[in-house]
C-alpha positions in Angstrom: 61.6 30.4 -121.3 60.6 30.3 -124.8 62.1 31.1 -128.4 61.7 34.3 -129.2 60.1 34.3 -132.7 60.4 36.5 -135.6 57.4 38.6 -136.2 56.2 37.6 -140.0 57.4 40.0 -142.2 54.4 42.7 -143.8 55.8 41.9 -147.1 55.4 38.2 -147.1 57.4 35.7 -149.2 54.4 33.7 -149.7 52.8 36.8 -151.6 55.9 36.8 -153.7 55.4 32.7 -154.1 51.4 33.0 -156.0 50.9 36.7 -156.4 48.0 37.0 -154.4 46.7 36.4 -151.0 44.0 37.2 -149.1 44.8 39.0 -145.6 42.5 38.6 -142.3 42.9 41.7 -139.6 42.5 40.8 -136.7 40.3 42.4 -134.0 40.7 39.4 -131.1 38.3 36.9 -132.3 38.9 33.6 -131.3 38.3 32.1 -134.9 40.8 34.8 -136.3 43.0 31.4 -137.4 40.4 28.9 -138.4 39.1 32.1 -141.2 42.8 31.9 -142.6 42.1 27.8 -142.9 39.6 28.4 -144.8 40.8 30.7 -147.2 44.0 27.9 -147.7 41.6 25.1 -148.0 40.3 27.2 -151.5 44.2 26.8 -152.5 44.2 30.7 -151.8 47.2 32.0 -149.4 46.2 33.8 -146.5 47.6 35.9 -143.4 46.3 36.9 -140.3 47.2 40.1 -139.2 46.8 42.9 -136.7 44.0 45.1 -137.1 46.6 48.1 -136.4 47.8 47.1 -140.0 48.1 50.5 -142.0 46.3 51.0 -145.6 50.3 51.9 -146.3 51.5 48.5 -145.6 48.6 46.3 -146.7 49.6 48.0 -150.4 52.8 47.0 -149.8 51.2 43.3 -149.5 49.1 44.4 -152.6 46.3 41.4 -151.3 43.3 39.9 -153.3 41.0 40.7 -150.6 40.6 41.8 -147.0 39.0 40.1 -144.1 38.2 41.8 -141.0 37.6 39.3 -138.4 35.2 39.3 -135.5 35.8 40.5 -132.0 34.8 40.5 -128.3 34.0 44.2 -128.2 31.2 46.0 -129.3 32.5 49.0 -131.8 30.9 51.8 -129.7 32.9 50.8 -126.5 35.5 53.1 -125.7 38.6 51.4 -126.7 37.4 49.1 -128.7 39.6 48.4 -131.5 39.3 50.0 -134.8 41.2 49.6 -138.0 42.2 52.7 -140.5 39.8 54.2 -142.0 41.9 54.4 -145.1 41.4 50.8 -145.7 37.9 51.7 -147.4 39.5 53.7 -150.1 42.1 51.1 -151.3 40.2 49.8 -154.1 40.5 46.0 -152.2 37.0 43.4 -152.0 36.6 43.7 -148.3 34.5 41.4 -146.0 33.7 42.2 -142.5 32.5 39.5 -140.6 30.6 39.6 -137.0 32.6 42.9 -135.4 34.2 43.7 -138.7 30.7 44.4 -140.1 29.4 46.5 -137.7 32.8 48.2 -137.8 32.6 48.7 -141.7 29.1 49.7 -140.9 29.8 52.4 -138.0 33.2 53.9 -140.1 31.0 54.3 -143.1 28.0 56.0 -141.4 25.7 53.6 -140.4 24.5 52.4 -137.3 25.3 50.3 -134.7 22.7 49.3 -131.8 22.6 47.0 -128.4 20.3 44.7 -130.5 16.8 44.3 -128.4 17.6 40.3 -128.5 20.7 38.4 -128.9 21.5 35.8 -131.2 23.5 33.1 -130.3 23.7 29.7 -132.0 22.2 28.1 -135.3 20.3 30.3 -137.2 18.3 30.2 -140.4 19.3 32.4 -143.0 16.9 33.8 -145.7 18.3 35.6 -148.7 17.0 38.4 -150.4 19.7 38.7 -153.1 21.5 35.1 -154.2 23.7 36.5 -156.0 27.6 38.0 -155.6 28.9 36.6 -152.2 25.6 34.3 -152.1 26.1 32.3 -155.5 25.1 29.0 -154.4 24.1 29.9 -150.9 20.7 27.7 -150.0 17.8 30.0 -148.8 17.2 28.9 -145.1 20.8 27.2 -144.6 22.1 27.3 -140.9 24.5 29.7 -140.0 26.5 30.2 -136.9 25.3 33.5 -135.0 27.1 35.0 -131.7 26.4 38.9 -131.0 24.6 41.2 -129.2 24.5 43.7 -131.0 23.0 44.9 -134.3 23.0 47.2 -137.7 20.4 49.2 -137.1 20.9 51.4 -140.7 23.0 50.6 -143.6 25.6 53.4 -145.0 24.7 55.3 -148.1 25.1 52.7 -151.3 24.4 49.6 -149.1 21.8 47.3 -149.9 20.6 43.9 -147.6 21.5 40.6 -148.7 19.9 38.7 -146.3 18.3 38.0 -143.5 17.6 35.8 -140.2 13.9 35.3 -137.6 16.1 38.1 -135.3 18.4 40.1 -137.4 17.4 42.1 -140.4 20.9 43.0 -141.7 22.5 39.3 -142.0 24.6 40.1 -145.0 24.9 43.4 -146.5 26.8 44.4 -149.5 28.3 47.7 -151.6 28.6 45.8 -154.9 29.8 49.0 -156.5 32.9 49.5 -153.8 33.0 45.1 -153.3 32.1 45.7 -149.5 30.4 42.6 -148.1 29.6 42.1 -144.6 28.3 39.0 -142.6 26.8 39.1 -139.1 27.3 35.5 -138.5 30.7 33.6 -138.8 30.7 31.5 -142.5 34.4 30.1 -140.9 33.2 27.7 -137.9 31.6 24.2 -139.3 27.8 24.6 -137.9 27.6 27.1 -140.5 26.4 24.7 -143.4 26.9 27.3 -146.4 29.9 28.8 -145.0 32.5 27.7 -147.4 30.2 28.2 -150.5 30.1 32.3 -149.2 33.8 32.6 -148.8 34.4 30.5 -151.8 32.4 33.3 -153.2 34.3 35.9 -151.9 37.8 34.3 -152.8 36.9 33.4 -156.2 34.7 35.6 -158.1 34.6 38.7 -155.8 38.4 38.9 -155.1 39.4 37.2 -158.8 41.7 34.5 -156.7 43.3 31.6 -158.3 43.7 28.7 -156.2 47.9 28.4 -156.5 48.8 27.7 -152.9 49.4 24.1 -153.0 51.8 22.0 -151.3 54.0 21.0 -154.2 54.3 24.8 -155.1 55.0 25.6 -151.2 57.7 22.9 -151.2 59.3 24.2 -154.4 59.5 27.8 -153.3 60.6 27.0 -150.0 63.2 25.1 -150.7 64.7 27.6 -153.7 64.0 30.1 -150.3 66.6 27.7 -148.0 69.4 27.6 -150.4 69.3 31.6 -151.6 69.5 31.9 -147.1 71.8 29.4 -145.9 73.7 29.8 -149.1 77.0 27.2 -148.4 76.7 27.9 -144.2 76.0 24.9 -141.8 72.2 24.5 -140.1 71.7 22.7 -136.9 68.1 21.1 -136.1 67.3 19.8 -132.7 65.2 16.9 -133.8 62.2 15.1 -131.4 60.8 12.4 -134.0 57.3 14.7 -134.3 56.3 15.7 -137.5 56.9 19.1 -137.3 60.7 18.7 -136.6 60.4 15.4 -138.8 59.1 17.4 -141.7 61.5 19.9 -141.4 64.5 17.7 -141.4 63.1 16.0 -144.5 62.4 19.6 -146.3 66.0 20.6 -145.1 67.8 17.5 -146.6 66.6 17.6 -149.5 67.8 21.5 -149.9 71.2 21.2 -148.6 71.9 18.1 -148.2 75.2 17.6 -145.6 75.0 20.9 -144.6 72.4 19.7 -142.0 73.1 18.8 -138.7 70.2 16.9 -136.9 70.8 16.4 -133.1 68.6 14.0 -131.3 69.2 14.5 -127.4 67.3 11.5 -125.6 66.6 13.2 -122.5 65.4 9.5 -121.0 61.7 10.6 -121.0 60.6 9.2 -124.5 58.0 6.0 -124.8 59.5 2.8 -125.2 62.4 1.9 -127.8 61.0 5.1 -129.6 64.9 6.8 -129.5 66.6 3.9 -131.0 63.5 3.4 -133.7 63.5 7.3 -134.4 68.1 7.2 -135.2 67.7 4.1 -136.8 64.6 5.2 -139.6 66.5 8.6 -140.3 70.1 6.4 -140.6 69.0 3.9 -142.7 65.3 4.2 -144.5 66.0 8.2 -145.3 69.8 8.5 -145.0 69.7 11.5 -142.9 72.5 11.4 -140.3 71.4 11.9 -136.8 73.6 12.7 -134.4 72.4 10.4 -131.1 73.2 12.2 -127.8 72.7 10.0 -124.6 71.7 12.6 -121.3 69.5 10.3 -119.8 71.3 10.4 -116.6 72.0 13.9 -116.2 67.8 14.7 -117.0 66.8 12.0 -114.6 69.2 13.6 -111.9 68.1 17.2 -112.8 64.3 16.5 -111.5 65.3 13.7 -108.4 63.2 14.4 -105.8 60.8 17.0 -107.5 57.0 16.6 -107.4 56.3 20.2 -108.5 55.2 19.8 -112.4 56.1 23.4 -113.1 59.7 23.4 -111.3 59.8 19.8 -113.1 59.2 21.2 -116.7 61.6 24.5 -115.1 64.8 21.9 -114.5 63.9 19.8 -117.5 64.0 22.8 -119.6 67.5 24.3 -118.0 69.4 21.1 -118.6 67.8 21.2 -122.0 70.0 24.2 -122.3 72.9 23.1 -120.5 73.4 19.8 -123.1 72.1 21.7 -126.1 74.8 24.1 -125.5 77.3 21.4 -124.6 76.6 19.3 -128.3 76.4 22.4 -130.6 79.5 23.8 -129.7 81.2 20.2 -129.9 79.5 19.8 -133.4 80.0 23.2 -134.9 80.1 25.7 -135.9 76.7 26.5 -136.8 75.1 29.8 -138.3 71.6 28.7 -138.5 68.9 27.2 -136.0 66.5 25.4 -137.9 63.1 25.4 -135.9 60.0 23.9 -136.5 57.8 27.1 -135.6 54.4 27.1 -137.1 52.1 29.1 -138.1 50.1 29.5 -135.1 53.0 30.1 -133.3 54.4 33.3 -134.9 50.5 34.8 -134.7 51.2 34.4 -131.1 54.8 35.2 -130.3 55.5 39.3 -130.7 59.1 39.0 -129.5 61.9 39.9 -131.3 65.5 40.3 -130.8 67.4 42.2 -133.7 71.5 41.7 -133.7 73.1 45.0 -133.2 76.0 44.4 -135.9 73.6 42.6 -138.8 70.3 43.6 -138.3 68.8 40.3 -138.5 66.5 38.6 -136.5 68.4 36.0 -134.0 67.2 33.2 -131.8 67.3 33.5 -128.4 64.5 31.4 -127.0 62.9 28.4 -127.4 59.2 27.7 -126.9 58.5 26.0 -124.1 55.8 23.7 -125.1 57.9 23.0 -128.1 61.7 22.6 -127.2 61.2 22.7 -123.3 63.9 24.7 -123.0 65.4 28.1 -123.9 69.0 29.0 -125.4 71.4 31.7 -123.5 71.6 34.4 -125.1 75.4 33.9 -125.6 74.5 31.3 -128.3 73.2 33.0 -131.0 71.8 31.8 -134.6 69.8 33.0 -137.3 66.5 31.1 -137.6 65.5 29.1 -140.7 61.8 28.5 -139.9 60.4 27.3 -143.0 57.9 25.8 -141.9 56.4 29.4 -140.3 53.8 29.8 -143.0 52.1 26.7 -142.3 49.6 25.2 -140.0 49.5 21.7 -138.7 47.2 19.9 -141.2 49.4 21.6 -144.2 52.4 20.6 -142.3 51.5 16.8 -142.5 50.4 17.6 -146.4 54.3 18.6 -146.6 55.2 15.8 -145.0 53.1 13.2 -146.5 54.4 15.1 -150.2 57.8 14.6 -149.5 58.1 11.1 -148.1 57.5 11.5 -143.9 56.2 7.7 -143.4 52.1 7.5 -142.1 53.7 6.3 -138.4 55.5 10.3 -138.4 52.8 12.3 -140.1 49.6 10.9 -138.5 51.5 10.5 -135.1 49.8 12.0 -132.3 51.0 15.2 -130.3 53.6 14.2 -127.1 54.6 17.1 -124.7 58.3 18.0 -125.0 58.9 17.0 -121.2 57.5 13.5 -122.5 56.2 11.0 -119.8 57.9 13.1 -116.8 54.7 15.0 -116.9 52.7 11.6 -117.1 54.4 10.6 -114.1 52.8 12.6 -111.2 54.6 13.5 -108.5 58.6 12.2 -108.2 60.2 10.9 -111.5 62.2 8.1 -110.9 63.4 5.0 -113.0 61.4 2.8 -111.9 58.4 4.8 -112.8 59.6 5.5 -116.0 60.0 1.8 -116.6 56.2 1.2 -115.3 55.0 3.9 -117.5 56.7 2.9 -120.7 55.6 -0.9 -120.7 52.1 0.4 -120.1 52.1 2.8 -122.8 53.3 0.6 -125.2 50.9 -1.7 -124.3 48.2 1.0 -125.4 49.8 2.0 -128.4 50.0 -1.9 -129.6 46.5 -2.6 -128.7 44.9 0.8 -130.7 46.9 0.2 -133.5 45.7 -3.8 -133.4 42.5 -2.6 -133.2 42.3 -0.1 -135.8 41.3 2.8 -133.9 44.9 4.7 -133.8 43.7 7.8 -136.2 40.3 8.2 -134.1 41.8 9.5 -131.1 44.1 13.0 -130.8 45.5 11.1 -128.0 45.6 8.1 -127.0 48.3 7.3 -123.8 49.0 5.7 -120.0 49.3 8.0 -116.8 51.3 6.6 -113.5 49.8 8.1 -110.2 52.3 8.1 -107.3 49.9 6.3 -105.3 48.8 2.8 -104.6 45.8 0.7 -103.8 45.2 -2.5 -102.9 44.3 -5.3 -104.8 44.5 -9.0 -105.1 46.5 -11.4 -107.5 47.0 -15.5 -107.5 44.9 -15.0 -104.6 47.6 -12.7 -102.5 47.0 -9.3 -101.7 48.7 -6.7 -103.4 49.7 -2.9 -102.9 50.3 -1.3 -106.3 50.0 1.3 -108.8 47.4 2.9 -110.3 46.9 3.6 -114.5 44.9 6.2 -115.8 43.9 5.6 -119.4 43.4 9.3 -121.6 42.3 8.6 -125.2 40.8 12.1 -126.3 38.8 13.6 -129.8 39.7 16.5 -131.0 40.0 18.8 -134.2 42.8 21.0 -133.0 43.9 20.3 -129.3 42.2 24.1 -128.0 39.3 21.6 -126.6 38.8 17.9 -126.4 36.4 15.2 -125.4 36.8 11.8 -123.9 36.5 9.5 -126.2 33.7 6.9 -126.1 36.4 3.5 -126.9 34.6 0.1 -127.2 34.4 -1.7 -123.7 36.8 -4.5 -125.6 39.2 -2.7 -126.1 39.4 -0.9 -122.7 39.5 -4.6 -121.3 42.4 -6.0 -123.5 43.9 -2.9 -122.3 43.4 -3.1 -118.9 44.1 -6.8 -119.0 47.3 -6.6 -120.6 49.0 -4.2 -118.0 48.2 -5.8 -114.8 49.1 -8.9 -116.2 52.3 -7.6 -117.7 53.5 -4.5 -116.2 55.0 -5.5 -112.7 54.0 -2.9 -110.3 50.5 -2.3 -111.8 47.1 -3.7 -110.5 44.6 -1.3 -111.5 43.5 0.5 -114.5 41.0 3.7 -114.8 39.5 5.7 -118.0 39.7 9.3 -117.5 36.3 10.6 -118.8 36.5 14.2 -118.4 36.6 16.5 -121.4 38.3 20.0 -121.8 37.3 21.8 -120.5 37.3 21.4 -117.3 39.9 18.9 -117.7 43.4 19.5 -119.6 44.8 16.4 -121.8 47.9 16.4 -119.7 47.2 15.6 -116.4 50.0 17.9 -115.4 
C-alpha cells in the first residue's frame, strides 16, 4: 500500500510566497521534472502540471511564463494530447519545447510533418536571430535533439530563430505575442547553451526575479506550519534520512513540543545506526525521540520468507500494526507529518477527502518511503511541507537549518533496510553478517575519501555458499556482493569504477573480520539492466 497524497493545490502557496512562478504542462515527457529544476536553479519557482490545465485555472495561478513540455506522441496522432487552445490568448510568454512546439505550431496554423530524417542526439545549432530567447546563445553550440518529426511552415507572425544541418525550424519565435518554441530540449545537460536560453526566457522574456531561495522557503514555510497546526499535536515517523531528518528539524523549530518524533527500529537498520540516530536528535539537537524497540516482532513477521515482494508485503503490514499500536499509546494526534517530496505528489493522483471537514486525510503510506500503509480507521491531516521541494533543495533546507553533513549528504537506504540486501530468508544471523560487512564498507569509503562519489555505496549477503580456504582449512561460507553505484538522480545508475585498493582493503577486511564470510565480489552492472537493489 502506499500514502495516498494530496494532489498540489492549482492555487499554490508558493505563488503566494514570491509572486511569480513559472508553470510547466505536461504532455508525458520524461524530462517534464528536470525542466522545473531548471527553472529553480534561476531562483524562479516552478510547477509541473497537467497539460489538461484550463486557461481558467492557470489565471487563477496568474504565472510569469508557461512551459509546455515535450512528449512521446506526435501531435497529429489521434489521441495525442493537446492543451486548451485558450492558453494562446492569455497574454502569458509561452515556450513550447520538442512536442509543445510543434503543438503551438499545429494549434496556430502551421504545420507539422513525419520529418524525411530523424534527429536524435547532439546537434549543432546555428542562429539566425541572437537576440530575445538567444541573448548569449553561442552560434554552433550543441543541443540535445530527439524527434521525428518536423515544422514544415510557421503560423502567420512567426519568424525562425535558428537552425540545425537537419531541421530548419530549431527555434521559432512570435516576439509580438512572446511565443518561443525549441525543437530540441535546452533542460537535459548535453545541451551546452541550455541554461543561457531558459535563463533568457525566465528573466528578460517572462520579467522573473529570482526570489525562490531557501532561506525565504524556510521562512514562509514555517509561518505556513503554525497558521495549520495552530496549538494541535503532529506526529512524525522518523527513519534518520534527510528527508524525514529535515523535516523534524523544520518542524521543531515551528512548534516546538508539539512534535512527536517516533523512531520504530524495525531491527533491519545498519549497524549501531538506531542508537547513533536517538542519541544525535536527544542530545546535539534536543529533539525528543521517542525510541520504539519491534525488532522481534519484524524479524518474526518475515521467518521463513524468501519471496522479496511478500517480504517487503509482511514488513510493511507489521509496519502498520506497531505504528498503530505507538500512536494511539502517544496521542492523540491530529496531524501526520510526512516527508513527501516533490516528485512524489507529480506522481501520486490519489486523494481521499473526509466527509465531515472536507480536508484532505492520510490514509496510505508510500511504499518505497514508509514501507507500510495506515488503516483507514487511523486518520490524520497531512503536514507535508516539504511537498514543494525536490531532493537537492531538500538537502539545501537541511544544510540551512543545521541537518549535520553525515544526514544531508547521506546516501539513499530502502525503507525495508538490509532485509532486501539479504536474499532469500532473513534471519539473525544474517543480519549480523550483513551489518559487520557494511560497516566495514562505510568505514573504509569514508577513510578513503571517496563517500560523496558514489550514490551508493553498500554489502549484499547471498544465501549461498562456496568454498574456500583459510589457515590452510577448507571453508564453506558466504558470499558478499559489493554495489557502489554513480548517479545524478537514482532513475539510472552506473557501476562505479572504485580504485583496486580500495576494493582490496574492502575485501580484506570482511573475510578476515566478519565470521561467516570468505568471499567478496563487485557487482558491475549498471541500470539498466541491473536495478541498485538486488531485490
Amino acid at each position: 500500500m502506499t500514502l495516498q497524497i494530496e494532489q498540489p493545490p492549482l492555487v499554490s502557496s508558493a505563488h503566494q510566497l514570491d509572486r511569480q512562478m513559472v508553470v510547466i504542462l505536461d504532455f508525458g515527457s520524461q524530462y517534464s521534472e528536470l525542466i522545473a529544476r531548471r527553472i529553480r536553479e534561476t531562483q524562479v519557482y516552478s510547477e509541473v502540471l497537467s497539460y489538461r490545465t484550463t486557461p481558467e485555472q492557470l489565471q487563477q495561478l496568474n504565472p510569469k511564463g508557461i512551459i509546455l513540455s515535450g512528449g512521446p506522441s506526435s501531435v497529429y496522432d489521434q489521441g495525442a494530447p493537446h492543451c486548451d487552445p485558450g492558453i494562446w490568448n492569455l497574454g502569458i510568454p509561452i515556450l513550447g519545447v520538442c512536442y509543445g512546439m510543434q503543438l503551438m505550431v499545429q494549434q496556430l496554423g502551421g504545420e507539422v510533418e513525419r520529418a524525411t530524417r530523424a534527429e536524435y542526439g547532439k546537434a549543432f545549432l546555428h542562429i539566425d536571430d541572437p537576440t530575445d530567447l538567444l541573448t548569449n546563445v553561442e552560434d554552433g553550440t550543441t543541443m540535445w535533439m530527439s524527434h521525428g518529426d518536423s515544422v514544415t511552415r510557421l503560423p502567420e507572425g512567426f519568424e525562425l530563430l535558428a537552425h540545425t544541418d537537419n531541421t530548419e525550424c530549431a527555434a521559432i519565435a512570435d516576439h509580438t505575442r512572446k511565443l518561443y518554441g525549441v525543437q530540441f530540449h535546452p533542460e537535459v545537460v548535453h545541451s551546452l547553451g541550455g541554461m543561457a536560453l531558459i535563463r533568457n526566457f525566465v528573466y528578460h522574456i517572462c520579467s522573473c526575479e529570482p526570489t525562490w531561495t531557501t532561506a525565504a522557503f524556510v521562512e514562509e514555510s514555517i509561518r505556513e506550519i503554525r497558521a495549520k497546526i495552530g496549538d494541535k499535536r503532529v506526529l512524525l515517523a522518523l527513519s534518520g534520512g534527510v528527508d524525514s531528518s529535515t523535516l523534524a528539524f523544520l518542524l521543531h523549530r515551528a512548534i516546538g513540543d508539539q512534535l512527536t518524533c517516533m523512531f520504530i527500529d524495525q531491527g533491519f537498520m545498519r549497524k549501531l545506526e538506531p542508537e547513533r540516530l536517538v542519541k544525535l536528535f536527544h542530545e546535539q539537537f534536543h529533539i525528543p525521540v521517542e525510541y520504539v524497540n519491534a525488532r522481534e516482532k519484524f524479524i518474526s513477521a518475515i521467518a521463513g520468507i524468501t519471496d522479496p515482494e511478500e517480504k517487503r508485503k509482511r514488513i510493511g503490514h507489521e509496519f502498520i500494526q506497531v505504528f498503530e499500536s505507538e500512536s494511539k499509546r502517544l496521542g492523540p494526534f491530529d496531524y501526520l507529518a510526512q516527508g513527501t517530496l516533490y516528485p512524489d505528489v507529480i506522481e501520486s493522483a490519489d486523494t481521499n477527502m473526509d466527509p465531515q471537514t472536507g480536508e484532505r486525510v492520510a490514509v496510505k503510506i508510500k511504499s518505497h518511503h514508509n514501507v507500510g500503509g495506515l488503516p483507514k480507521d487511523l486518520r490524520f491531516k497531512l503536514v507535508e511541507p516539504l511537498r514543494k521541494l525536490f531532493k537537492d533543495e531538500v538537502r539545501k533546507v537541511g544544510r540551512s537549518i543545521g541537518l549535520p553533513e553525515e544526514i544531508v549528504n547521506r546516501h539513499p537506504f530502502p525503507g525495508p533496510g538490509l532485509a532486501i540486501r539479504i536474499l532469500g530468508e532473513v534471519t539473525d544471523e544474517r543480519l549480523d553478517i550483513l551489518r559487520d560487512a557494511d560497516l566495514i564498507v562505510r568505514q573504509e569509503i569514508n577513510r578513503s575519501g571517496m563517500y560523496h562519489d558514489f550514490w551508493q555505496a553498500f554489502a549484499v549477503l547471498l544465501p549461498i555458499r562456496s568454498v574456500g580456504v583459510m589457515g590452510d582449512q577448507r571453508t564453506y561460507a558466504y558470499p558478499i556482493v559489493l554495489r557502489f553505484v554513480t548517479s545524478e538522480d537514482g532513475m539510472t545508475a552506473d557501476w562505479a569504477r572504485t580504485p583496486y585498493d580500495l576494493l582490496e582493503t574492502i575485501s580484506n577486511r570482511i573475510v578476515n573480520e566478519v565470521p561467516g564470510v570468505n568471499r567478496v565480489v563487485y557487482d558491475i552492472t549498471s541500470k539498466p539492466p541491473g536495478t541498485i537493489e538486488w531485490e
